[in-house]
C-alpha positions as CSV (number, residue, x, y, z in Angstrom):
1,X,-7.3,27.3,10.8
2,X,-9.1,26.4,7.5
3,X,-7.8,23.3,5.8
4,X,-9.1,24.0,2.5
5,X,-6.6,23.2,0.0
6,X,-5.0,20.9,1.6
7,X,-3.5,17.6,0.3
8,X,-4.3,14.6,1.9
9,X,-4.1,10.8,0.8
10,X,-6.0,8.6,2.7
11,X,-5.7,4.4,2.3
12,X,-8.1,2.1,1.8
13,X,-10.6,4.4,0.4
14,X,-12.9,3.1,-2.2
15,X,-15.6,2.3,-0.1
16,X,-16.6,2.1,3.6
17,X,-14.6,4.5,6.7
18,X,-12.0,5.2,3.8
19,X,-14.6,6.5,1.6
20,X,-15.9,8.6,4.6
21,X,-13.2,10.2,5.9
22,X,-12.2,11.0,2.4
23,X,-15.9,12.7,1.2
24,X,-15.7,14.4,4.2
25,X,-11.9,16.0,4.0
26,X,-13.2,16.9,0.5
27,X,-16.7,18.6,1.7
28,X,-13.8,20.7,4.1
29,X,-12.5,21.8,0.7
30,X,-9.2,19.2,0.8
31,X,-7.8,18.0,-2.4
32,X,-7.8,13.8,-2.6
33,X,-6.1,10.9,-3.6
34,X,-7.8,7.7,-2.8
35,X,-6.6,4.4,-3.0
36,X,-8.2,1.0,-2.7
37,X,-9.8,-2.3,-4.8
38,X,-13.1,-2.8,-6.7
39,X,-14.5,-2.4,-9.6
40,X,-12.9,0.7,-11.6
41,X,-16.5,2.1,-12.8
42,X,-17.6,2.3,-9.6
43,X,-14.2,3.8,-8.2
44,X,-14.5,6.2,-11.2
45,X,-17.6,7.2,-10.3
46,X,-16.6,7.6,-6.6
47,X,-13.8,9.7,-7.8
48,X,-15.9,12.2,-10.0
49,X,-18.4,12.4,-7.5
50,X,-16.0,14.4,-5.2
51,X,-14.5,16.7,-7.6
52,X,-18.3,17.8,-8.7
53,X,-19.8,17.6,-5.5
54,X,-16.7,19.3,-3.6
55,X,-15.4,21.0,-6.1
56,X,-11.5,19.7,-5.3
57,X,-9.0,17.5,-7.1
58,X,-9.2,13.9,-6.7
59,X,-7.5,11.3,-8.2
60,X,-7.2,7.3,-7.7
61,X,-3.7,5.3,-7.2
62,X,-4.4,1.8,-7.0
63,X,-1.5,0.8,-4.8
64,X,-1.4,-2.2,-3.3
65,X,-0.5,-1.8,0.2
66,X,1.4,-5.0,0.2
67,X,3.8,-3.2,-2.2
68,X,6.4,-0.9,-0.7
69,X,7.5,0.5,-4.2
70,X,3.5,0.4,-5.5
71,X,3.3,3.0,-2.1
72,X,6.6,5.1,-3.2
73,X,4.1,5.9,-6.7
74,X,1.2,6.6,-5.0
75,X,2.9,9.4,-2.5
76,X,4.9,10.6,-5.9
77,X,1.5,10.7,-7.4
78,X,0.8,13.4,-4.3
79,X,3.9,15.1,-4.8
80,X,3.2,16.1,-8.5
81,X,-0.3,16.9,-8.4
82,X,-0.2,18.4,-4.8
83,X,3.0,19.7,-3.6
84,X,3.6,16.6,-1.2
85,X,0.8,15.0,1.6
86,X,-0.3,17.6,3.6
87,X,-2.7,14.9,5.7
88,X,-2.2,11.3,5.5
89,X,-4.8,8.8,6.6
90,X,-3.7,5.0,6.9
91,X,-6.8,3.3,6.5
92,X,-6.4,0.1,4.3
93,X,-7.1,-3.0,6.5
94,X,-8.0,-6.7,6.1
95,X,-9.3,-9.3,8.5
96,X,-8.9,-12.8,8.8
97,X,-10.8,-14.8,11.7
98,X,-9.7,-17.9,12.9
99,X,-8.2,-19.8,16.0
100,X,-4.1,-19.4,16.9
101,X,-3.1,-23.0,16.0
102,X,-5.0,-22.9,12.8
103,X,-4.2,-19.3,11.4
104,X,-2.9,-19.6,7.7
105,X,0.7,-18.3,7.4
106,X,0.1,-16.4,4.0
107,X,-3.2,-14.5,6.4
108,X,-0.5,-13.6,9.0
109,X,1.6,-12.1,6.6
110,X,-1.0,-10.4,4.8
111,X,-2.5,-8.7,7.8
112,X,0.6,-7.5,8.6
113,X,1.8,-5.9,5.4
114,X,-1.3,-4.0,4.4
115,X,-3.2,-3.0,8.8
116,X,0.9,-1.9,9.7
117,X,3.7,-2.1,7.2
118,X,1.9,0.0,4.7
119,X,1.8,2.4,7.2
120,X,5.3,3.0,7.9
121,X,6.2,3.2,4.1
122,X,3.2,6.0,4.1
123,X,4.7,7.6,7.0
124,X,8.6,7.6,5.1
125,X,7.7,8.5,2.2
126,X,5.0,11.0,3.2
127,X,7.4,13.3,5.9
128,X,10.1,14.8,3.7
129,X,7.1,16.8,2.3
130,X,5.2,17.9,5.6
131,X,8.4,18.8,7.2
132,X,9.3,21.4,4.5
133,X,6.2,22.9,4.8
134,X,6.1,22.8,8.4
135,X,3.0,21.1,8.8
136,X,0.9,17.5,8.4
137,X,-1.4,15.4,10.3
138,X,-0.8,11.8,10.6
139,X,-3.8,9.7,11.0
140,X,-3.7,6.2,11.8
141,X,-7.5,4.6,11.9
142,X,-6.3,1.5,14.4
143,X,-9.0,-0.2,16.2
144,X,-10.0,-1.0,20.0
145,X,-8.1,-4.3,19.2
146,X,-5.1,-2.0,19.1
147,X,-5.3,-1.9,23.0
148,X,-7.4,-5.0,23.8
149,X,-7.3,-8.4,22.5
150,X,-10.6,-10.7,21.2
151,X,-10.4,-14.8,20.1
152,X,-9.8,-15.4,16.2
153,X,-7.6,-12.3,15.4
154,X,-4.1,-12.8,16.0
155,X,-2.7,-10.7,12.8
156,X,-5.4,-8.4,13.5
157,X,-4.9,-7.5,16.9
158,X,-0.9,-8.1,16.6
159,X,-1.2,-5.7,13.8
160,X,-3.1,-2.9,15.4
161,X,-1.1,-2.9,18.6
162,X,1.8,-2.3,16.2
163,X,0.5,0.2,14.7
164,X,-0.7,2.1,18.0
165,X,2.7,2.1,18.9
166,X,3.6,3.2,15.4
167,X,1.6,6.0,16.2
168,X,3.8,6.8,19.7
169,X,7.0,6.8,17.9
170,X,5.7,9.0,14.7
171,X,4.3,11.4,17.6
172,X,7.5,11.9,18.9
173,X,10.0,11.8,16.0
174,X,8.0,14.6,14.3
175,X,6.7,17.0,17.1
176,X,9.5,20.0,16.3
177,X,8.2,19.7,12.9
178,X,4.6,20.6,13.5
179,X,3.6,17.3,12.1
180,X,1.4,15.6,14.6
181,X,0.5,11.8,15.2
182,X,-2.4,10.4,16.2
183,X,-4.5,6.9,16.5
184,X,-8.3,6.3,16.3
185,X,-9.8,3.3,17.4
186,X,-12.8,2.5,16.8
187,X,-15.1,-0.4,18.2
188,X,-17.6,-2.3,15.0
189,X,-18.7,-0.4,12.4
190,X,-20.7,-1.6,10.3
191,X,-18.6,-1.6,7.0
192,X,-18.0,-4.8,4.3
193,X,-14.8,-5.5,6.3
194,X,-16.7,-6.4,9.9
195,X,-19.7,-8.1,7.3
196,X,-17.4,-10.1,6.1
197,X,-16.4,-11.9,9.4
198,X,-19.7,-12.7,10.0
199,X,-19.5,-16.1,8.4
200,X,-16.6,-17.1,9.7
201,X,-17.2,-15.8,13.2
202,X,-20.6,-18.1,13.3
203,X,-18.7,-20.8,12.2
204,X,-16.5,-20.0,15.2
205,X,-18.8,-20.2,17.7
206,X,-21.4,-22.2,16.5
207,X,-24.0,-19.9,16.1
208,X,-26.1,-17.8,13.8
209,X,-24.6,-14.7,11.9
210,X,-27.0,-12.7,13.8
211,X,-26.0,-13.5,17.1
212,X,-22.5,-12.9,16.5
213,X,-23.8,-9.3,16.0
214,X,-25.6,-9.6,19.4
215,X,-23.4,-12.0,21.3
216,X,-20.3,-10.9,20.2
217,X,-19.7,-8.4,17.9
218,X,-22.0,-5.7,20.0
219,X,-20.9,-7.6,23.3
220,X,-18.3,-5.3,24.9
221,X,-20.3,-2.3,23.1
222,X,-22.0,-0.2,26.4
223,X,-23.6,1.7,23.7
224,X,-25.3,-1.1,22.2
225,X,-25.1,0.4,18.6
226,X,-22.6,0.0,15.7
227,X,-20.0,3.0,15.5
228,X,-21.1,5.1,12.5
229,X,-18.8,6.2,9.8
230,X,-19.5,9.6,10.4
231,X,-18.4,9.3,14.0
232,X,-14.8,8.6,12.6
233,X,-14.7,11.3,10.2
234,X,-15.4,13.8,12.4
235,X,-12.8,13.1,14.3
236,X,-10.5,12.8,11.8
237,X,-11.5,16.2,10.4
238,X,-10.9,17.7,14.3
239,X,-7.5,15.8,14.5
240,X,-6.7,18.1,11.6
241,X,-8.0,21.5,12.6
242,X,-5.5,23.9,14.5
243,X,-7.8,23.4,18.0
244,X,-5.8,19.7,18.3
245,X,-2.3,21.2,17.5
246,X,-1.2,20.0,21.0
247,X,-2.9,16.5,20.5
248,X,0.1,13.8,19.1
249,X,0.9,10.3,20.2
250,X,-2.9,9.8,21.3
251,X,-5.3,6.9,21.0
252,X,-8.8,8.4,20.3
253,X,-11.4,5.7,20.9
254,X,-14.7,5.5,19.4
255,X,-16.2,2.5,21.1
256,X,-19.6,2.7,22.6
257,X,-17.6,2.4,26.2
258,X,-16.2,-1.2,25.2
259,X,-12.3,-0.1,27.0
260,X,-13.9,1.8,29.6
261,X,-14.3,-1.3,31.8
């Protein structure tokens, strides 16, 4: 089944895996609404790029994902323009690395609201829509930290084992509605978000930024390569096509073998 002209509103989308997954739904002829920070040229000329190049709809909602009501507009936004959310991707994430004892409170809650809460309210609002027509596709890019746990991330990892399980209950709640549910994790890719903890991971340790990447960021990684952001939207584009109609509630990982031992 051919998913052109499709809706699909994908979080956390102005630049890295966000900004893959949504080029490529668009390349499969979906229509777009991304969502995300920066600077609004470059968004803008994000946005445009995919309605030339794909020849779909694409817009920009600038939710925050901290903001219940802010997500309530953006899925509105969906609903006038498209007819409701035919595929939703929660995306949006942050990261914060430090140890237990020492993790800032406002961090904590900040993790949590935008890698899980957002999610939910994405979910709720998203639904009513899918199950009229019968169909959606749920996509929730977790992370291996959703099943495993690594030193310096407790919102992080708290957050993404919450939303695995978020995942489970969505699964099961919407399978007589032909909505489906579904989790990828992925091990490092090399996006602005894992960049980012480079610093802060070295100051961790004690050691260079570029041994992080060796010693510990590519550590558990079998494969010894970052994950590619292609790798994920691929998957996310089969999670969508009618050959994973029987596929809900799943964990998908992408991670160079890193839970395999």
């Amino acid at each position: 089944m051919s998913i052109k002209s499709k809706s699909a509103v994908i979080t956390g989308s102005t630049s890295g895996i966000g900004l893959g997954i949504a080029t490529a739904l668009a390349k499969a002829g979906v229509n777009v609404i991304i969502n995300g920070f920066g600077e609004s040229a470059a968004i803008e000329h994000e946005r445009q790029n995919l309605e030339k190049t794909y020849q779909v709809k694409a817009f920009y909602h600038n939710a925050d994902m901290t903001k219940p009501e802010q997500i309530q507009q953006m899925i509105a936004l969906a609903q006038e323009k498209f007819d409701g959310v035919d595929i939703l991707v929660n995306n949006a994430g942050i990261q914060h690395v430090q140890v237990i004892d020492e993790f800032p409170d406002k961090k904590w809650d900040d993790i949590i609201a935008i890698n899980l809460s957002s999610s939910f309210h994405t979910i709720k609002a998203s639904v009513p829509s899918m199950k009229k027509k019968g169909w959606g596709r749920i996509i929730n890019i977790a992370s291996v930290h959703g099943l495993v746990a690594s030193p310096f991330k407790a919102g992080y990892v708290a957050a993404k084992h919450g939303l695995v399980g978020l995942t489970k209950v969505a699964a099961l709640d919407l399978a007589t509605h032909g909505i489906t549910a579904n989790a990828i994790c992925p091990g490092y890719v090399d996006t602005p978000l894992v960049r980012k903890q480079l610093p802060d991971q070295a100051k961790e340790y004690g050691i260079s930024e570029d041994e992080v990447i060796q010693k510990v960021i590519l550590k558990d990684h079998f494969i010894k390569q970052f994950v590619k952001i292609d790798d994920i939207a691929d998957l996310t584009l089969f999670l969508c096509s009618d050959a994973a109609r029987m596929m809900t509630g799943e964990t998908l990982c992408i991670d160079g073998g890193w839970t395999a031992h």
